[in-house]
N, C-alpha and C positions, 0 to 999 in steps of 0.2 A: 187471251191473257196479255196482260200490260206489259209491252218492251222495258218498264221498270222492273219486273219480276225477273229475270234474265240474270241467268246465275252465270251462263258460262253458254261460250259461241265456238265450238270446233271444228274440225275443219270439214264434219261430214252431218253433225246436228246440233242441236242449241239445246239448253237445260234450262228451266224456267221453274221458280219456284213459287208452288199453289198456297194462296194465302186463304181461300174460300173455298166452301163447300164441303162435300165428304172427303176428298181429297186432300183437305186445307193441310200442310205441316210434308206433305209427298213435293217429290220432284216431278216435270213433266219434262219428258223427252221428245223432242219432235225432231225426225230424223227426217233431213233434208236432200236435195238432186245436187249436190254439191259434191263433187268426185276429184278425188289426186291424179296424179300422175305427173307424166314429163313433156316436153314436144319434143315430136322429130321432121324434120325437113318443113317446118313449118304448122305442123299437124299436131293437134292435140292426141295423145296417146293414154287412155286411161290405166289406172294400176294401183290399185291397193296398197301394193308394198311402195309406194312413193310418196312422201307428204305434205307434196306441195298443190293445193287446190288449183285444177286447171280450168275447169270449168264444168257442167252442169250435165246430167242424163238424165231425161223428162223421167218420172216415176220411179227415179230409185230409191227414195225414203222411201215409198211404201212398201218398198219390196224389202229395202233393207229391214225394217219395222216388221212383218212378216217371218224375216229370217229370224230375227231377236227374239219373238213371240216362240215361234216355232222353239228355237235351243233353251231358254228359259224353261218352258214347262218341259224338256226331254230331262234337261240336266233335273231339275224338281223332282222328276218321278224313278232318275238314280240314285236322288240322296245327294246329290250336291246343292248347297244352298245358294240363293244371288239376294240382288236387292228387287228381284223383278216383285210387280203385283198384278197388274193387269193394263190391256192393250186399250185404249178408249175408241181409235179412229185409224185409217189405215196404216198413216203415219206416226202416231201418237200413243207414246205409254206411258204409265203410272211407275213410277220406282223411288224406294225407298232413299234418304237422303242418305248416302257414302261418303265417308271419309278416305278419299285414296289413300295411298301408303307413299309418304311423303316428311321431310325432315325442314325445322324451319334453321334458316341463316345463323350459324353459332356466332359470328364476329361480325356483324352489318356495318361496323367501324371501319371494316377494312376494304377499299373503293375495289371495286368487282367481286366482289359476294354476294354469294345471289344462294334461295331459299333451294329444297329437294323438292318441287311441285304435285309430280306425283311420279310412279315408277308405271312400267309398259313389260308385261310380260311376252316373249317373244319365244317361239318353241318352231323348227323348222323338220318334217319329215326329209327335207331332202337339200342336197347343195344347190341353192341357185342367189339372188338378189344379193344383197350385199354382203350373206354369207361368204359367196363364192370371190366376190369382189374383195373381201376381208382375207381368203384364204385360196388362193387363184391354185395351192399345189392341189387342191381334192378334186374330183373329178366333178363336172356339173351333173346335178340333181342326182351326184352318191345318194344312198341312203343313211340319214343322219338317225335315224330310231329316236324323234321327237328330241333332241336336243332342246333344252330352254336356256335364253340368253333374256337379260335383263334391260334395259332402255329407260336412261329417263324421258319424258314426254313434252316434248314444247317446240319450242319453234324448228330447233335443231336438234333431234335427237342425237342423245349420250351413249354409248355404250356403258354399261358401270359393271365390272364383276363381283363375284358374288361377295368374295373377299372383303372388297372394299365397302360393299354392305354391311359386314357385318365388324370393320374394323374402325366404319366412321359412327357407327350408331344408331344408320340408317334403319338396320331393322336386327332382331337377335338373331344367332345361328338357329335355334330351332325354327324361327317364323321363315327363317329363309327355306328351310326345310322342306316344311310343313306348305307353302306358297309353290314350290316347284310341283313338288308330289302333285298340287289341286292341279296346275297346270297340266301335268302330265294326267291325267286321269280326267279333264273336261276334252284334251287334242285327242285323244282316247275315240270318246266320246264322238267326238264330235268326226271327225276321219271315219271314224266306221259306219255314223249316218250317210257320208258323202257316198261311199263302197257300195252301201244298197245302190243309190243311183249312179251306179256305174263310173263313177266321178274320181279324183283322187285329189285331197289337200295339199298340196304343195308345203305351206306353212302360215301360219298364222299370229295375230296378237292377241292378248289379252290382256285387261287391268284388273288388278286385283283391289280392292280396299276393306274396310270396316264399318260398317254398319252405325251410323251417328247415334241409333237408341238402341243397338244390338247388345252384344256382350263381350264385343270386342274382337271375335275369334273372323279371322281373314276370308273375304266371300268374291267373287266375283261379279264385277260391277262392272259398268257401262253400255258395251253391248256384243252380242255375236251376230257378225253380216256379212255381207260382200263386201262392207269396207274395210274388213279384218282380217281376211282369208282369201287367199290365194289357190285355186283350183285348177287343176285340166284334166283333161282328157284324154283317153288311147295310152293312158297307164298301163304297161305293160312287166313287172318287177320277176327278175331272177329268184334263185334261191336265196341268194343274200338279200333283198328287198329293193336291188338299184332297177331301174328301169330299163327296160332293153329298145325303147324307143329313141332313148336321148338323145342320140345323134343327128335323127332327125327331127326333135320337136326344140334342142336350145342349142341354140347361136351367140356365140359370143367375138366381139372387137377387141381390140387396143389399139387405141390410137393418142395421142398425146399426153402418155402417164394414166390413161383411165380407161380403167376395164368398164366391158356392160356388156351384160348376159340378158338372152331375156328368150324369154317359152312360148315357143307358138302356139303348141297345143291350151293354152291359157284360156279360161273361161272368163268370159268379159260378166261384171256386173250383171245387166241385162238381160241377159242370155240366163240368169235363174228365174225369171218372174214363174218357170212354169213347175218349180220345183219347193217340195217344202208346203203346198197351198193348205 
């Protein structure tokens, strides 16, 4: 497909849109080895929950591409809708063209205004990344019972609350509603597949949008992967649902004003190819 058709380059795959064939008027996704994270001591550190591309791990667009495939047809056969249609190659899907849930620049007159691009749905089972970092009194990977927190998505992720959602325009009180609910009901979803394989979500993201020929009504769009989700291992939860590992699997610093937490027990990328097949 022609580097002209290129709709949008992220930071973990590229969207390209099909001007030919059966597909002609679809999006193509091609999820690329292109991974976040942060360095330390010199060493690149991979991590989902960080968004700055550090550099690359041979096969995991396909694997991610696999995971997508895979939660696509699970959520399908709950009744939640997306924009998936079908996989073509190991790396490479078909999906419906989406309108994220986003707000354009009310005063562009005014120097530093800048548009709503798109919104980042964020739901955390447990306190760790920048939850904890946001809220240093809770105890690390407490049990948060899917909290969902909002983000806008670009270079430098926003926090925005819900409030302010619905008191800029950004979206109505029921969509906001109505958008948590999905969230809370695909982390649902999606945490209880992890549980068969013995696994446990930490926390994850999701984007929500609307359907460019749909009916309007809010679906979940982009993708579910390694690069959206956060998992480990030797989860071991009390009554209340906190871990009884935690002491030993997260470690946290402060040093110079800046907290960092981070989980050993943490399931790298990688380390899924053999799961989900």
């Amino acid at each position: 497909m022609a580097e002209q058709n290129l709709v949008y380059r992220g930071k973990s795959k590229d969207v390209f849109n099909i001007t030919e064939g059966p597909y002609a008027g679809k999006y193509r996704f091609v999820f690329t080895d292109r991974g976040t994270g942060y360095k330390e001591n010199g060493k690149i550190v991979f991590d989902p929950g960080y968004d700055t591309v550090v550099g690359e791990i041979p096969g995991k667009g396909a694997i991610a591409c696999r995971f997508a495939t895979h939660f696509f047809k699970l959520l399908k056969s709950k009744g939640i809708p997306s924009h998936y249609i079908d996989t073509i190659k190991e790396n490479e899907m078909i999906v419906e063209p989406a309108i994220p849930l986003c707000m354009p620049v009310e005063s562009p007159e005014f120097p530093g205004s800048a548009p709503l691009l798109n919104l980042e749905f964020t739901w955390r089972n447990n306190a760790t990344g920048s939850f904890w970092r946001r809220y240093p009194f809770v105890k690390p990977c407490k049990n948060l019972r899917k909290v969902v927190e909002v983000w806008t998505k670009g270079d430098s992720d926003v926090l925005i609350t819900m409030e302010a959602l619905k008191a800029t325009g950004a979206m109505k009180k029921g969509e906001i509603a109505k958008s948590v609910e999905l969230v809370e009901n695909i982390a649902e979803i999606v945490s209880q597949e992890f549980t068969l394989h013995n696994l446990h979500v930490i926390d994850g993201k999701f984007e929500l949008g609307r359907l460019k020929f749909g009916d309007g009504n809010i679906v979940i769009i982009d993708e579910i992967s390694p690069d959206v989700l956060r998992v480990c291992k030797g989860y071991s939860p009390d009554k209340s649902g906190n871990c009884k590992e935690y002491k030993q699997c997260t470690t946290t610093t402060y040093s110079d004003g800046k907290r960092i937490i981070k989980n050993r027990n943490q399931v790298s990328a990688a380390d899924f190819i053999n799961i989900f097949l």
